[in-house]
N, C-alpha and C positions, 0 to 999 in steps of 0.2 A: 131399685132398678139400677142395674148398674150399664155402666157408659162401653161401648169401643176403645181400642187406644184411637184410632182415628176421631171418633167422637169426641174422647176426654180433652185431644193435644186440643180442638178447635176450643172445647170450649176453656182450656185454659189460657189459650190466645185472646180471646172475648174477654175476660176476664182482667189479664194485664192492658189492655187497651182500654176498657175503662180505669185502670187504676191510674194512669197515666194520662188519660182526656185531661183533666184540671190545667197539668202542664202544658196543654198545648201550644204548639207555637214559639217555646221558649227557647230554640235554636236558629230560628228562622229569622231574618230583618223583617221589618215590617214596610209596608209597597207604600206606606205616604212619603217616605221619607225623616220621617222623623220617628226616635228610637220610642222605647217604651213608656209610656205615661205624658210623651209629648215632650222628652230629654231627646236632644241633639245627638246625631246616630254618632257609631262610634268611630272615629277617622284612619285611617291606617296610618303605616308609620309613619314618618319622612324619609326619601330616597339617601342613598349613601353620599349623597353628593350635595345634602342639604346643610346649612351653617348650622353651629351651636345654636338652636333657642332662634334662630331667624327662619322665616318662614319662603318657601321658593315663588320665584315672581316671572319665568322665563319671556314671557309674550307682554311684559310694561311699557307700555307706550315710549316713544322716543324721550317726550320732553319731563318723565317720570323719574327716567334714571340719572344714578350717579356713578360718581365712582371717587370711594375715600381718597384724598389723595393730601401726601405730607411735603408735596415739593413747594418750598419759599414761607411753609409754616408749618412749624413741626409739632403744633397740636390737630395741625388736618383739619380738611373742609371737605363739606360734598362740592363736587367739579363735575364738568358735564362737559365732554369734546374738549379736556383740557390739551396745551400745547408742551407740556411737561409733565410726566407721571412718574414718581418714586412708586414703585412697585412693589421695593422690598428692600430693606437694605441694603443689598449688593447688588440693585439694580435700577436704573432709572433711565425712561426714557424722554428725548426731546425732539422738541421740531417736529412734533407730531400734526399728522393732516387726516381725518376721519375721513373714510368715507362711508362707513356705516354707522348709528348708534340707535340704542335699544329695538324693540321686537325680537329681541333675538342677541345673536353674539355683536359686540361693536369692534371693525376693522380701520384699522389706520396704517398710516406709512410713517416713519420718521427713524431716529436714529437708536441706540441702544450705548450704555455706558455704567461701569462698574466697575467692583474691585476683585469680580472674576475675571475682567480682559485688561487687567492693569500692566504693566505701564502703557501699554499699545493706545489703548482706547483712551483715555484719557485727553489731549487735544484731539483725534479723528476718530470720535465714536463712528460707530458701526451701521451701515445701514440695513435699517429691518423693516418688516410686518409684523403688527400688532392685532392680537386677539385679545378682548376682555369675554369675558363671558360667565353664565351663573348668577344672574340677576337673581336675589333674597332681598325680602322687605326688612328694614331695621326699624324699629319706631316707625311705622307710618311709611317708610323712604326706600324705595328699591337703590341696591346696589350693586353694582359687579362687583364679583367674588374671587375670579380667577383672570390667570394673563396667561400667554403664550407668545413666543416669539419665534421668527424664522428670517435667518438673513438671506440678505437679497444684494442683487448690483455688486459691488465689489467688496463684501462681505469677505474678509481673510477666511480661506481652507484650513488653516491652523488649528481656528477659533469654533467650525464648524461643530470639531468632536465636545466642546466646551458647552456651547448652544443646548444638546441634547443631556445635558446635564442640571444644566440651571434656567433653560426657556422656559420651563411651565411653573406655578410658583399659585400662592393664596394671596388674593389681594386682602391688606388691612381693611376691619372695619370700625366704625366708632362703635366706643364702649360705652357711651354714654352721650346723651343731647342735650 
């Protein structure tokens, strides 16, 4: 007896569908949550804005966070709402007053000082706002990752077009505990 083409296509469709039943499923995530044979599903990647091998922490509790900082030891400590923060070699800030830290970005007021506004800044640093932000776990320990700065009060105009060159920056983290 022989088939239709309409009859044949079906039953050649019936046919690859069982050849393929065993497979089933082998595209699909599975609804517990957990991957196949009871392996840990597979994570996606980390965001572009994540640290080397650290993992992101954005929402860590206040008294969680840190922030590496090498100011008065220059093998660095975790600090937390510190009053001076080396930021980056060609930057450090002082006389700083939080008024935010962690859940989020930590904001302060204090001054700015470096070898990008040198001679000027050097006795009358700069008055700014401070942003850290991009809290990552390091060993166990969240830290801010990044800074930002904007002068404020009588912040020299000169200095302004300088600011948008060097005010955002990676904060140091420890390479080791």
């Amino acid at each position: 007896m022989r088939l239709g083409e309409p009859a044949a296509r079906a039953a050649h469709g019936w046919a690859a569908l069982l050849l393929l039943a065993p497979l089933g499923g082998c595209g699909a995530a599975p609804e517990t949550g957990e991957g196949r044979g009871g392996e840990a599903p597979v994570q996606p990647p980390p965001s572009a804005t994540a640290g080397m091998g650290a993992e992101a922490d954005p929402t860590a509790p206040p008294e969680t966070v840190y922030v590496f900082n090498t100011h008065g030891n220059e093998q660095g400590e975790a600090d937390q709402r510190p009053e001076n923060l080396v930021a980056s070699p060609s930057t450090t800030f002082t006389g700083l007053q939080w008024l935010t830290w962690g859940g989020g970005p930590a904001v302060a007021e204090g001054d700015v000082q470096g070898t990008w506004c040198l001679p000027d800044c050097q006795d009358s640093p700069y008055p700014v706002t401070v942003e850290l932000s991009g809290a990552e776990t390091v060993d166990g320990t969240a830290f801010y990752t990044g800074y930002s700065f904007t002068g404020r009060g009588d912040f020299p105009d000169e200095m302004r077009g300088r600011v948008r060159e060097v005010g955002t920056g990676r904060l140091m983290l420890p390479t080791a505990w």
